[in-house]
ChimeraX commands (.cxc) that place a marker at each C-alpha (Angstrom):
marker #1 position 72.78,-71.59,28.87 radius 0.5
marker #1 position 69.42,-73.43,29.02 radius 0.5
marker #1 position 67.50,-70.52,30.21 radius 0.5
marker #1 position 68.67,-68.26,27.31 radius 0.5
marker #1 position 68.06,-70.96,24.56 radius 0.5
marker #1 position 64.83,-70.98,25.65 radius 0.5
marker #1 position 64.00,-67.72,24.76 radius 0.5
marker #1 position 66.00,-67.93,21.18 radius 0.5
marker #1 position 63.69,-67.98,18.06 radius 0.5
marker #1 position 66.51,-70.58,16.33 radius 0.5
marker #1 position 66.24,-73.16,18.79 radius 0.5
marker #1 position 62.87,-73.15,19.68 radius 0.5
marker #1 position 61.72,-72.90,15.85 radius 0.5
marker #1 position 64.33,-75.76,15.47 radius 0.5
marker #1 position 62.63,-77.76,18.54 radius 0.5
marker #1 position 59.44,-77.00,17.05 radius 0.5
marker #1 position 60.09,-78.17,13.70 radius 0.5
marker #1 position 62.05,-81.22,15.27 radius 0.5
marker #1 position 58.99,-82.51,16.79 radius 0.5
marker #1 position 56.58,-82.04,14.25 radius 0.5
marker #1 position 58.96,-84.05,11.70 radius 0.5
marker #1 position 57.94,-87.18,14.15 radius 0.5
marker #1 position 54.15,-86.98,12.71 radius 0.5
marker #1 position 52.10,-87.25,9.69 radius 0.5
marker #1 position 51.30,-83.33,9.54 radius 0.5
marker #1 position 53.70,-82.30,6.59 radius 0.5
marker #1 position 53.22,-85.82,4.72 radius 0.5
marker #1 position 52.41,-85.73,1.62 radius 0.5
marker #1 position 49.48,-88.39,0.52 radius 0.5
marker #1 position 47.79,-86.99,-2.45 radius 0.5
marker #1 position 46.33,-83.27,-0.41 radius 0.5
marker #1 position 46.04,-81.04,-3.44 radius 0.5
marker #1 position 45.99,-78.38,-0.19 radius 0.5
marker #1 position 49.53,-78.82,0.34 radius 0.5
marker #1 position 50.44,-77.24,-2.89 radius 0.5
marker #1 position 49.24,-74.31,-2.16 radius 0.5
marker #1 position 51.43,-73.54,1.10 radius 0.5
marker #1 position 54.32,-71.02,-0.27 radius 0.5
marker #1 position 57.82,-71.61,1.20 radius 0.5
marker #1 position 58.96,-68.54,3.65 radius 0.5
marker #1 position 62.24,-67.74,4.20 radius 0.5
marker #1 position 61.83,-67.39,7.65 radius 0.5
marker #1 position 64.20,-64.65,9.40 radius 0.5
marker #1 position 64.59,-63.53,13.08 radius 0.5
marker #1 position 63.32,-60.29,12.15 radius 0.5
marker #1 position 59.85,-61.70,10.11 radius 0.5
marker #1 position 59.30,-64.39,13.01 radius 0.5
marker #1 position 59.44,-61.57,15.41 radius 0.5
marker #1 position 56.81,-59.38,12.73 radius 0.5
marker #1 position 54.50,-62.44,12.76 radius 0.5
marker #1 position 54.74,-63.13,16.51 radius 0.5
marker #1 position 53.52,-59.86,17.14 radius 0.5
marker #1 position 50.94,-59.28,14.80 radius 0.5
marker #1 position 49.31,-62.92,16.00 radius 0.5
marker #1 position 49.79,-61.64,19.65 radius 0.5
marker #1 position 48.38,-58.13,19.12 radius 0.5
marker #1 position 44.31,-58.67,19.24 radius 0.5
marker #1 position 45.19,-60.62,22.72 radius 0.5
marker #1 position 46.93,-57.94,24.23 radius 0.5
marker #1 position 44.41,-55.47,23.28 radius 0.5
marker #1 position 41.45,-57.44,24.59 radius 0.5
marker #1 position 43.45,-58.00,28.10 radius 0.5
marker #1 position 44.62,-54.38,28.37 radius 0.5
marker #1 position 40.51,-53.80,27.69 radius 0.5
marker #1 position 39.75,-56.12,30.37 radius 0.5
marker #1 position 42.56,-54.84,32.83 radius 0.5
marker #1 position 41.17,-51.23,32.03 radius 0.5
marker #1 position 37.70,-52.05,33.22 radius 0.5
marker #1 position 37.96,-54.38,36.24 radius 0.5
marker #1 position 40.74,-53.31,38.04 radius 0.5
marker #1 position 40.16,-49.39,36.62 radius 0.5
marker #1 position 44.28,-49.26,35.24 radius 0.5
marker #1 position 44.53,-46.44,32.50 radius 0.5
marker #1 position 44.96,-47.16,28.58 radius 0.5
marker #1 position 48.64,-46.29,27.73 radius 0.5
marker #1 position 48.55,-44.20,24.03 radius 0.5
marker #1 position 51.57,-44.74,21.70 radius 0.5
marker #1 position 52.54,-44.69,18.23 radius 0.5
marker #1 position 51.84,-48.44,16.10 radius 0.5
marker #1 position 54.94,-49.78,16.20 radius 0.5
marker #1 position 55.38,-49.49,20.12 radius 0.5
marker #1 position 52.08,-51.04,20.61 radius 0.5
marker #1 position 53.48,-54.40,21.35 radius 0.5
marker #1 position 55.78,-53.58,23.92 radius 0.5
marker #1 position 53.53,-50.87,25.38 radius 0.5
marker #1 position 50.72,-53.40,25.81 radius 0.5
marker #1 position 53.29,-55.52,27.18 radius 0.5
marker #1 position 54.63,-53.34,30.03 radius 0.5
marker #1 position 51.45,-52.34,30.48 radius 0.5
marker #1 position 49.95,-55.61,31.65 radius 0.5
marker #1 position 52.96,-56.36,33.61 radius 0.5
marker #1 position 54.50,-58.95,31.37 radius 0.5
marker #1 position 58.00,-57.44,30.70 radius 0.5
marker #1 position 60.81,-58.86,33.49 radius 0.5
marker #1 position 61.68,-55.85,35.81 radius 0.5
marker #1 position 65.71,-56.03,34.76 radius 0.5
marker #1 position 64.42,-55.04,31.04 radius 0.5
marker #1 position 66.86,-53.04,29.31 radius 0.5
marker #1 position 64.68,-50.64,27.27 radius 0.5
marker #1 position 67.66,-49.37,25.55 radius 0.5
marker #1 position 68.35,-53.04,23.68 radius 0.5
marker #1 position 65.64,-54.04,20.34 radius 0.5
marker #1 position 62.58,-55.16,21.91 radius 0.5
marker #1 position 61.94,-58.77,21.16 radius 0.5
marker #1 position 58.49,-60.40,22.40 radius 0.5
marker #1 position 60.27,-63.65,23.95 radius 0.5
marker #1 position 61.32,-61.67,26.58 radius 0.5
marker #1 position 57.72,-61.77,28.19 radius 0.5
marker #1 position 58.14,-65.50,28.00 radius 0.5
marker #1 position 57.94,-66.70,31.48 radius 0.5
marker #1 position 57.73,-70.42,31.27 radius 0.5
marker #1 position 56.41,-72.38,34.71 radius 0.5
marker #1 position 58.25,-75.63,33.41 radius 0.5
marker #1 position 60.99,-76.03,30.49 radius 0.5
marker #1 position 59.98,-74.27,27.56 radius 0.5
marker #1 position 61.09,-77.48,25.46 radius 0.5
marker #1 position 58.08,-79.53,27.92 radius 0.5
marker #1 position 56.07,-77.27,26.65 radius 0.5
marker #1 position 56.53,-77.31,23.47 radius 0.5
marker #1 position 56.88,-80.98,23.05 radius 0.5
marker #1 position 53.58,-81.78,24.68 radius 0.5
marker #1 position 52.16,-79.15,21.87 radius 0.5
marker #1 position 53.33,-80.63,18.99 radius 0.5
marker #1 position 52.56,-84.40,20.24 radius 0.5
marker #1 position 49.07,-83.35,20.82 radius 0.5
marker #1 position 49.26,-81.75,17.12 radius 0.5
marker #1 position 50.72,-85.19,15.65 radius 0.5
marker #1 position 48.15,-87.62,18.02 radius 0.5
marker #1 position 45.43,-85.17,16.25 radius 0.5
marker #1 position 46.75,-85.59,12.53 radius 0.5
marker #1 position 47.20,-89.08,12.74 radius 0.5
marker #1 position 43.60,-89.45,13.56 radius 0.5
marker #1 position 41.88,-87.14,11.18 radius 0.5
marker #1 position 44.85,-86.62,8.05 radius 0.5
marker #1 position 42.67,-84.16,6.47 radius 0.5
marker #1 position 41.74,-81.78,9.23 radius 0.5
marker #1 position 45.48,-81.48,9.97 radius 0.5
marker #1 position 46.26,-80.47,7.09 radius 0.5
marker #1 position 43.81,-77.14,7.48 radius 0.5
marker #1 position 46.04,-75.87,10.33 radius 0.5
marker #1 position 48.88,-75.75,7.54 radius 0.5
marker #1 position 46.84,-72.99,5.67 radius 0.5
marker #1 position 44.11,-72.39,7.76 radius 0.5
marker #1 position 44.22,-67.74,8.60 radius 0.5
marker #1 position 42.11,-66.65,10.95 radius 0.5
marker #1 position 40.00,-63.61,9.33 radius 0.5
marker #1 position 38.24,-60.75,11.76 radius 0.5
marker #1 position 35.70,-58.69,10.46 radius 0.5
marker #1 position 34.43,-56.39,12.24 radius 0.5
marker #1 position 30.62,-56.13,13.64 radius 0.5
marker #1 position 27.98,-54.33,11.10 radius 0.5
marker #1 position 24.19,-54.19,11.37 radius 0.5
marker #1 position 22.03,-55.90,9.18 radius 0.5
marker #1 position 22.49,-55.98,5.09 radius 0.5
marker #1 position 19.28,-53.93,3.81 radius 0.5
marker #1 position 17.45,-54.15,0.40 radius 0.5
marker #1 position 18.00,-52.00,-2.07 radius 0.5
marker #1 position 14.10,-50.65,-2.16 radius 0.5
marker #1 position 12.39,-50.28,0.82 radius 0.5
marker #1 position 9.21,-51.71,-0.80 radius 0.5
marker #1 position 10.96,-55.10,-0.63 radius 0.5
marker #1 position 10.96,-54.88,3.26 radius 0.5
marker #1 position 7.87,-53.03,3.66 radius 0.5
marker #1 position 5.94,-56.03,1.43 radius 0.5
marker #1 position 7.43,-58.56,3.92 radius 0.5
marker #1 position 7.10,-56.87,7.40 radius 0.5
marker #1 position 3.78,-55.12,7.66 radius 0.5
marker #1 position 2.08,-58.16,8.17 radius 0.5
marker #1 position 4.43,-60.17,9.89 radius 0.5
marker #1 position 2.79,-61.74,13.03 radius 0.5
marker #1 position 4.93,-61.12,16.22 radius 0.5
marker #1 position 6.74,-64.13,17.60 radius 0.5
marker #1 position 5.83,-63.04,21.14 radius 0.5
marker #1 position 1.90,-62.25,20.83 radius 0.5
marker #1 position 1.55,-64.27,17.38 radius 0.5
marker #1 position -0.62,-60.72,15.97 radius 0.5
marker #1 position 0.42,-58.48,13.10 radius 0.5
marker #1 position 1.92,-55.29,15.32 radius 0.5
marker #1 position 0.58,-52.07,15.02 radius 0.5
marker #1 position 3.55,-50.40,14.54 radius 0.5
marker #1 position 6.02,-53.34,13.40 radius 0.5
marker #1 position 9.59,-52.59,14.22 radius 0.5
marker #1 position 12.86,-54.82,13.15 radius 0.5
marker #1 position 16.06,-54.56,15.43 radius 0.5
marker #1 position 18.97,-54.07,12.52 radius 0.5
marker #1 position 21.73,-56.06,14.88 radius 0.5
marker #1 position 20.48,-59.54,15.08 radius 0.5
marker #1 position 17.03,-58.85,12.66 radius 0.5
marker #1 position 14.38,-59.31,15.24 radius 0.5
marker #1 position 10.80,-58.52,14.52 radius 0.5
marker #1 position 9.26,-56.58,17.38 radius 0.5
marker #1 position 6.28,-54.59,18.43 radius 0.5
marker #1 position 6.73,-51.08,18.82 radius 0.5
marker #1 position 4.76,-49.89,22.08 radius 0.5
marker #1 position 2.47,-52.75,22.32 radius 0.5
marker #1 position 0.77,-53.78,25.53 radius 0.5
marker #1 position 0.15,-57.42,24.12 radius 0.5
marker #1 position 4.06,-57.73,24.52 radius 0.5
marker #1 position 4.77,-56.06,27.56 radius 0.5
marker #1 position 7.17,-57.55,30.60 radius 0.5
marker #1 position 7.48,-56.09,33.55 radius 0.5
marker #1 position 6.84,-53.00,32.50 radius 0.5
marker #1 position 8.91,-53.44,29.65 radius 0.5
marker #1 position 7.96,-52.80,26.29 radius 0.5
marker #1 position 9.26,-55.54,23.95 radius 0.5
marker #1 position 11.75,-52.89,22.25 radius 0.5
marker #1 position 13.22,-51.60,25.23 radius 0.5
marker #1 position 13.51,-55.30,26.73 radius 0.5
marker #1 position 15.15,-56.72,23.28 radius 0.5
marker #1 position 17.87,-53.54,23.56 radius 0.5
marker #1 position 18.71,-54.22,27.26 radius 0.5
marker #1 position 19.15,-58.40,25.71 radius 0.5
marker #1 position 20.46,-57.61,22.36 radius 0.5
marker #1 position 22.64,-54.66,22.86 radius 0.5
marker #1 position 23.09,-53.98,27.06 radius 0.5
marker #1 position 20.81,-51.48,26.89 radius 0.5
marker #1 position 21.53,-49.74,23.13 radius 0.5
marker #1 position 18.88,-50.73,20.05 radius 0.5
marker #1 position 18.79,-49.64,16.58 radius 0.5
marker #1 position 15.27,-50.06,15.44 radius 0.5
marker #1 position 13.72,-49.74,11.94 radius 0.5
marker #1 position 10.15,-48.51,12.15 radius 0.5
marker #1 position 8.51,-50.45,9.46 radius 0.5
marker #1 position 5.46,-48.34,8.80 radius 0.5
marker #1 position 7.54,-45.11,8.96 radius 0.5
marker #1 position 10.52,-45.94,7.79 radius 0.5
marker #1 position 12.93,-44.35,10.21 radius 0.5
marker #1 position 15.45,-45.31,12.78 radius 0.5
marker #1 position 14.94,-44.93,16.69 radius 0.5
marker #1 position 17.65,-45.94,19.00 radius 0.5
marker #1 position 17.48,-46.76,22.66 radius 0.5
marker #1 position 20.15,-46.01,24.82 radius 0.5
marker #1 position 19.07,-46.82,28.51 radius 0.5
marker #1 position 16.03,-45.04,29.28 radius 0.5
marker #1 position 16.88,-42.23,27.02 radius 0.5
marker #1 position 15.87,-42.20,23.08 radius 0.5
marker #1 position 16.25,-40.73,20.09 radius 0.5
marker #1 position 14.70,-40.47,16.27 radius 0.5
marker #1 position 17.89,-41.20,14.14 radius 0.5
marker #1 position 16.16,-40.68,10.24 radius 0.5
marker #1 position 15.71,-42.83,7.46 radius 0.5
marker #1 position 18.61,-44.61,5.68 radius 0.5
marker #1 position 15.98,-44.67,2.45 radius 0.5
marker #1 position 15.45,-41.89,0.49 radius 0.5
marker #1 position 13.23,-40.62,-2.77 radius 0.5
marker #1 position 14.92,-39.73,-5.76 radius 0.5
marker #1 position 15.89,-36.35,-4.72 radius 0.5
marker #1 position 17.33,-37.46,-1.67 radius 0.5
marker #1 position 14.45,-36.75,0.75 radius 0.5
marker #1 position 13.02,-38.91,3.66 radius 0.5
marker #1 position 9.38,-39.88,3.36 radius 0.5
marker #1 position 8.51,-39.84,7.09 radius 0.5
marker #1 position 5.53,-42.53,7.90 radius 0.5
marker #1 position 5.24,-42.94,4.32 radius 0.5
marker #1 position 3.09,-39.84,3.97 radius 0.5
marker #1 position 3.61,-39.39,-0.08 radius 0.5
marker #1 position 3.90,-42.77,-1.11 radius 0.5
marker #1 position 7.25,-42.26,-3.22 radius 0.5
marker #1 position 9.41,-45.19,-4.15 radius 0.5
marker #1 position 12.56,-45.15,-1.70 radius 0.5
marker #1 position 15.83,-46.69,-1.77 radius 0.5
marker #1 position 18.86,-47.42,0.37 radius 0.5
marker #1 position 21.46,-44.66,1.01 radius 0.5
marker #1 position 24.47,-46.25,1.70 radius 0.5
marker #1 position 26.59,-43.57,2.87 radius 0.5
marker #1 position 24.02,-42.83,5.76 radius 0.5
marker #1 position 23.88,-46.58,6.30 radius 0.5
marker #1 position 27.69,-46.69,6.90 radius 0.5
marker #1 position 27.48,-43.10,9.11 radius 0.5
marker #1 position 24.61,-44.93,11.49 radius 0.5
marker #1 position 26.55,-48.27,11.19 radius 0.5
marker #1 position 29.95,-46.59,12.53 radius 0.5
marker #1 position 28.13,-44.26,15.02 radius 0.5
marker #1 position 27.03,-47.98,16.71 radius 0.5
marker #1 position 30.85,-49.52,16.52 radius 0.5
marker #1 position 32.35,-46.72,18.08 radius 0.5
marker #1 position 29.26,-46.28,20.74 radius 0.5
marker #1 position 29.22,-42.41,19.97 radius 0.5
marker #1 position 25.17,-41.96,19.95 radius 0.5
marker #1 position 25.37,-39.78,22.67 radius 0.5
marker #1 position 28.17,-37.34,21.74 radius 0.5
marker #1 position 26.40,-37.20,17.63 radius 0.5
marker #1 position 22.44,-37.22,18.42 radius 0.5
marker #1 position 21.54,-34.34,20.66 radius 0.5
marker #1 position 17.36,-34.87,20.40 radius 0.5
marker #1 position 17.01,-37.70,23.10 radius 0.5
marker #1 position 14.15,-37.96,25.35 radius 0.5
marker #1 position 12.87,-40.65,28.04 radius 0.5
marker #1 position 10.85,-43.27,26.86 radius 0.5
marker #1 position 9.34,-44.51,30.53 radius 0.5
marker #1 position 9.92,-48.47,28.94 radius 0.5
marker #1 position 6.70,-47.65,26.57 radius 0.5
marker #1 position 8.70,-47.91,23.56 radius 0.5
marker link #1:1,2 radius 0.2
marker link #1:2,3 radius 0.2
marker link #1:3,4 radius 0.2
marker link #1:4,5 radius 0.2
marker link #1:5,6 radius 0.2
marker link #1:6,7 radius 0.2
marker link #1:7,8 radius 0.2
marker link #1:8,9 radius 0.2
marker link #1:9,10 radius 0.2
marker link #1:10,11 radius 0.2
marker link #1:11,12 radius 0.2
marker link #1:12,13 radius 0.2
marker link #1:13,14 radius 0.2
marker link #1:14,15 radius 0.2
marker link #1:15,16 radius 0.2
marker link #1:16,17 radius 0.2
marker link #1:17,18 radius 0.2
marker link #1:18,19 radius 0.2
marker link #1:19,20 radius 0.2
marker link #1:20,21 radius 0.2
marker link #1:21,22 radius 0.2
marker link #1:22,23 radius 0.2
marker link #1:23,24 radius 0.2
marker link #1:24,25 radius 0.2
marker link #1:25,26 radius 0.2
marker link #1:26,27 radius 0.2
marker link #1:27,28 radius 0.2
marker link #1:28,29 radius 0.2
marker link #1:29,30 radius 0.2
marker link #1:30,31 radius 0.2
marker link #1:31,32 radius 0.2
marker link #1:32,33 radius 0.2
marker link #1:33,34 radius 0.2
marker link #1:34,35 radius 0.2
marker link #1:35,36 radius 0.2
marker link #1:36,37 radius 0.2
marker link #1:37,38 radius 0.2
marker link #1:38,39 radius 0.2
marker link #1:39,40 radius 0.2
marker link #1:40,41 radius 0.2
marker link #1:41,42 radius 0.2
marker link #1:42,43 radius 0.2
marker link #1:43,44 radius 0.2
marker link #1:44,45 radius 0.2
marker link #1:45,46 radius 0.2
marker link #1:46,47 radius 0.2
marker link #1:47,48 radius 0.2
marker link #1:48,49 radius 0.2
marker link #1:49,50 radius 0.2
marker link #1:50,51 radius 0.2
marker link #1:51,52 radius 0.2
marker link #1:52,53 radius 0.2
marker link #1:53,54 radius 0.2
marker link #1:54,55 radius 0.2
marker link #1:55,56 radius 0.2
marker link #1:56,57 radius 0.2
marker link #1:57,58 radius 0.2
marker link #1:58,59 radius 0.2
marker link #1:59,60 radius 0.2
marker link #1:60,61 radius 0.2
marker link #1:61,62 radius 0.2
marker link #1:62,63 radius 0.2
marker link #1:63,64 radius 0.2
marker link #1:64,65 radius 0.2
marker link #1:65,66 radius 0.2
marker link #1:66,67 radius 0.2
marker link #1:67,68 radius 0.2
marker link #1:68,69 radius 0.2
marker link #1:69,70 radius 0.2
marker link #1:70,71 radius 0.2
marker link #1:71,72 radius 0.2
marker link #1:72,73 radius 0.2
marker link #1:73,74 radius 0.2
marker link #1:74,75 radius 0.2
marker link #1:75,76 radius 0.2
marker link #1:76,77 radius 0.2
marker link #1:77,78 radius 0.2
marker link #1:78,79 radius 0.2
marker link #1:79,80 radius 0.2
marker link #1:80,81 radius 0.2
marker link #1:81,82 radius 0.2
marker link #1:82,83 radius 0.2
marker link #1:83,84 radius 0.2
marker link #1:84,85 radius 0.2
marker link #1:85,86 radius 0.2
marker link #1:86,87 radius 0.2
marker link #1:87,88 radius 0.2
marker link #1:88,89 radius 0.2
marker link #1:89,90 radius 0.2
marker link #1:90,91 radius 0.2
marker link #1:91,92 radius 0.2
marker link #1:92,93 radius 0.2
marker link #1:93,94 radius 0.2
marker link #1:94,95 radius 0.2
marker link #1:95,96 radius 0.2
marker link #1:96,97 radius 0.2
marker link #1:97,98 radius 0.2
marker link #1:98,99 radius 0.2
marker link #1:99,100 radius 0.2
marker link #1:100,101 radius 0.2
marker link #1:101,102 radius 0.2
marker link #1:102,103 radius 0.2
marker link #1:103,104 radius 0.2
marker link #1:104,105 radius 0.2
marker link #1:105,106 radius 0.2
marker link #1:106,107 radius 0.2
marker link #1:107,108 radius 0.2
marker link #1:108,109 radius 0.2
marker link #1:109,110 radius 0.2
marker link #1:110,111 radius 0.2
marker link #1:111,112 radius 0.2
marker link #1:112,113 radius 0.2
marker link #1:113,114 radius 0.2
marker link #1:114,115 radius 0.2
marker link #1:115,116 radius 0.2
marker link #1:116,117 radius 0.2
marker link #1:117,118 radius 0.2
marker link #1:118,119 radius 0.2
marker link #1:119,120 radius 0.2
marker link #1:120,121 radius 0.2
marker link #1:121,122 radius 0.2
marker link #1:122,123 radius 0.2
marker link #1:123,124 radius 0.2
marker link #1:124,125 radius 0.2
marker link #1:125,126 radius 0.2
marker link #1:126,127 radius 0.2
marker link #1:127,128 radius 0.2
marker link #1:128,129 radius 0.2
marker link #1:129,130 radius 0.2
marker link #1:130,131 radius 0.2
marker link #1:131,132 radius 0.2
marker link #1:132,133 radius 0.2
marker link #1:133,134 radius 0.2
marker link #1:134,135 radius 0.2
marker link #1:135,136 radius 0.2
marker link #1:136,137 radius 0.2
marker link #1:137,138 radius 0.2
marker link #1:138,139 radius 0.2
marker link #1:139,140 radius 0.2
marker link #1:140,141 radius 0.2
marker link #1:141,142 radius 0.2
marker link #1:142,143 radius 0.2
marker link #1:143,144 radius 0.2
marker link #1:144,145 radius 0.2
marker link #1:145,146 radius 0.2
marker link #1:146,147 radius 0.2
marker link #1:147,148 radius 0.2
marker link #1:148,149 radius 0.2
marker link #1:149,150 radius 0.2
marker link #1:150,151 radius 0.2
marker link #1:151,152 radius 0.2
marker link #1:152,153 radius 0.2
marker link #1:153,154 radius 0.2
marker link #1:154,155 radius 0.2
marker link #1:155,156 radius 0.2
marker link #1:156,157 radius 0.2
marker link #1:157,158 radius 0.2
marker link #1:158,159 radius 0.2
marker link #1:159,160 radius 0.2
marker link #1:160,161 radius 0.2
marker link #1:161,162 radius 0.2
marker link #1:162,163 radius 0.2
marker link #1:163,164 radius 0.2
marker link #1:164,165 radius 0.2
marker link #1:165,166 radius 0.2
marker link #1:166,167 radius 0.2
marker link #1:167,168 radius 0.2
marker link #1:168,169 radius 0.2
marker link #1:169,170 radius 0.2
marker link #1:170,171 radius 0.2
marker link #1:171,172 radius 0.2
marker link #1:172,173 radius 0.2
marker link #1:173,174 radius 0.2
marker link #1:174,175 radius 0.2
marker link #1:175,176 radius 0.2
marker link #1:176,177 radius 0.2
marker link #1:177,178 radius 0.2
marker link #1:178,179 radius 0.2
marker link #1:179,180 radius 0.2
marker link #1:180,181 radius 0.2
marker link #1:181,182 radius 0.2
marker link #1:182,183 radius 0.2
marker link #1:183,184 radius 0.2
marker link #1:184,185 radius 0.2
marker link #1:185,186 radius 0.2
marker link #1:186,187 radius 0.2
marker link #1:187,188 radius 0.2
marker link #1:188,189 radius 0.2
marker link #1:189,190 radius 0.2
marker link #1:190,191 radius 0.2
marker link #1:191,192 radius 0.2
marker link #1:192,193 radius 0.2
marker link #1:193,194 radius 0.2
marker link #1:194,195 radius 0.2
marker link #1:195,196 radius 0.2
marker link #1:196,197 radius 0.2
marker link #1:197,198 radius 0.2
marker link #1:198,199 radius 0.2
marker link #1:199,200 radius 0.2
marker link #1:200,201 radius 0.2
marker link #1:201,202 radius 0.2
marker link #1:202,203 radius 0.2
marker link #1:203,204 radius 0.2
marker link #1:204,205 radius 0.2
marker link #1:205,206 radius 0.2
marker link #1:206,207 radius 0.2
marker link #1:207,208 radius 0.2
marker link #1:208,209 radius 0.2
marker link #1:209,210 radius 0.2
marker link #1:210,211 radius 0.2
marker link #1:211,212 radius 0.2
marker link #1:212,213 radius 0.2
marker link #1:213,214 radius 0.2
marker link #1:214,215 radius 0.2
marker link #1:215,216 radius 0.2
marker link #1:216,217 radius 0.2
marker link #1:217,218 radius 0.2
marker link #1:218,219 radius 0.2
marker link #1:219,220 radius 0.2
marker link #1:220,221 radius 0.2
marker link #1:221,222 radius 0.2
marker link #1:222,223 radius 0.2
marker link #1:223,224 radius 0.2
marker link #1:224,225 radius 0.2
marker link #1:225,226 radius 0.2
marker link #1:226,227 radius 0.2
marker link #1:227,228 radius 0.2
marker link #1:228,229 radius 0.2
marker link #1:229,230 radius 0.2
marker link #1:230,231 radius 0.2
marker link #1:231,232 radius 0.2
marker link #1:232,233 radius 0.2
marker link #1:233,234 radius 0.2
marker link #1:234,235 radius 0.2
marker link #1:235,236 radius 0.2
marker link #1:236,237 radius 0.2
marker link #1:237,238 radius 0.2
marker link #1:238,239 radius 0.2
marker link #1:239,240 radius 0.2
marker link #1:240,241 radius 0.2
marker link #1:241,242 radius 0.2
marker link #1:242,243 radius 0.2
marker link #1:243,244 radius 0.2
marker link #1:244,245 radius 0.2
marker link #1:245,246 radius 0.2
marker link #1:246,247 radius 0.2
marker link #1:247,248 radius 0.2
marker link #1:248,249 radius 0.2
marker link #1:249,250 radius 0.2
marker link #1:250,251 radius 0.2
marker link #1:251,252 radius 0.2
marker link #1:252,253 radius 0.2
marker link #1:253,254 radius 0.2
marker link #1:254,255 radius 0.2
marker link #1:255,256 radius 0.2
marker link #1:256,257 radius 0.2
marker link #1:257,258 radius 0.2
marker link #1:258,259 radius 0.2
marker link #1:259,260 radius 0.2
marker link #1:260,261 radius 0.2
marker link #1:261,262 radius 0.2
marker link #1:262,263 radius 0.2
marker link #1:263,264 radius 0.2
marker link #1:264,265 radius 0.2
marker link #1:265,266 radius 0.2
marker link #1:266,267 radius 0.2
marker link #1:267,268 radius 0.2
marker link #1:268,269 radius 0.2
marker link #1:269,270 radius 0.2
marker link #1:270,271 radius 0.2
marker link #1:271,272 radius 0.2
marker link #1:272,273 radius 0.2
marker link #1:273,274 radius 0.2
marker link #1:274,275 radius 0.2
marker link #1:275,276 radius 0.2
marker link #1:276,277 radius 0.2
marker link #1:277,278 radius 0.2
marker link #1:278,279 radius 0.2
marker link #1:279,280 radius 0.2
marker link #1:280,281 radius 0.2
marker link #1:281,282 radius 0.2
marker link #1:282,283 radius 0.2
marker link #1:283,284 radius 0.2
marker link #1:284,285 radius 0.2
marker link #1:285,286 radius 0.2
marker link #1:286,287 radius 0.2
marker link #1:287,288 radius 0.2
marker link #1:288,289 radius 0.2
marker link #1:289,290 radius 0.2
marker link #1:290,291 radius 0.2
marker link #1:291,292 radius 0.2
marker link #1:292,293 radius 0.2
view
């Protein structure tokens, strides 16, 4: 049966490796990367593993996306259901699914032409590709895509070292040393805290630069006082100081002069308070800033 051989892991891996046997993309000619590709013995049950665990961050993002324009609820299950969850979830599972057989991810497959087409047009685009450019072909042998997740800037370990280098910065905007010099710890710009000479529309410049840099949220490092504000719409709120003295105590505007240094721990806490977006469930103390920050 065509139809069912389309949606078996043997023949398709078969077809797959079939057509890719036509180009240049496993020849050998003297690519010291080869060498280090490890032979896999490949199983039904590991393909299915790998399929998966490539497939996963996709689903997530369109279950995200499905969640917030069309307003569909999140389903919540355990790890290893996440796949087919996901799955059901954004409608990809046929309706005559047996839930009671193993669930295998072909059978979301739902191929507008011949899977083998498909698949053939793939891997002649692959070899066209490798037999122009031998070397970059040979990266999608070993080459693993690697997420990291989103963190705020990498601090020194003294705050004298940014203090030296901010406090008489000249802003890009009004080309004059600020006032009160602020530095947005996402993307590291240099702002001016409340100052007219910046002001758009009404805006102050560190309001504006959270509604571009962050839709709306900023984590600002006051440079003469070395503590954090953030701005979460018009609302804001005095965070503390990731530096501390020796004993462990902030030095709020830099009132006793003591040397201060990185603590990492509340670096990380104010880091993973911004990935999860939970400033307004931890920080109680917020207040309206009327755009003048």
């Amino acid at each position: 049966n065509t139809c069912d051989a389309e949606k078996s892991y043997e023949v398709l891996l078969s077809f797959v490796i079939s057509e890719l046997s036509k180009g240049k993309l496993y020849h050998e000619e003297g690519t010291q990367e080869c060498a280090t590709i490890i032979p896999v013995a490949w199983s039904p049950e590991s393909m299915e593993k790998y399929l998966q665990v490539f497939c996963l961050p996709f689903l997530r993002i369109t279950s995200l996306l499905q969640h917030h324009l069309f307003g569909e609820d999140l389903p919540s299950c355990q790890e290893e259901e996440e796949f087919s969850v996901l799955s059901s979830c954004l409608g990809l599972l046929p309706t005559f699914y047996q839930t009671e057989h193993p669930f295998i991810s072909a059978s979301c497959l739902d191929w507008p032409v011949p899977a083998f087409d498909i698949i053939s047009q793939w891997c002649f685009e692959i070899n066209s590709f490798t037999e122009r450019h031998a070397e970059q072909g040979k990266a999608l042998l070993i080459q693993e895509s690697k997420w990291k997740l989103p963190h705020l800037l990498q601090l020194p370990e003294n705050y004298n070292t940014i203090f030296q280098y901010y406090h008489r910065k000249t802003c890009s905007v009004c080309t004059k040393v600020p006032k009160d010099p602020a530095v947005c710890l996402v993307c590291g710009t240099f702002v001016c805290l409340k100052g007219l000479c910046c002001k758009q529309q009404s805006y102050c410049e560190c309001v504006l630069h959270s509604q571009n840099c962050g839709a709306g949220t900023g984590i600002f490092l006051l440079i003469n006082a070395s503590v954090i504000i953030i701005i979460r719409g018009h609302r804001f709120c005095l965070w503390g100081s990731v530096y501390l003295d020796a004993h462990g105590e902030e030095d709020r505007d830099l009132r006793r002069g003591k040397p201060l240094y990185i603590c990492k721990e509340r670096y990380k806490v104010l880091e993973q308070q911004w990935i999860s977006h939970t400033f307004d469930h931890i920080n109680k103390r917020w207040g309206p800033h009327y755009n003048g920050l």
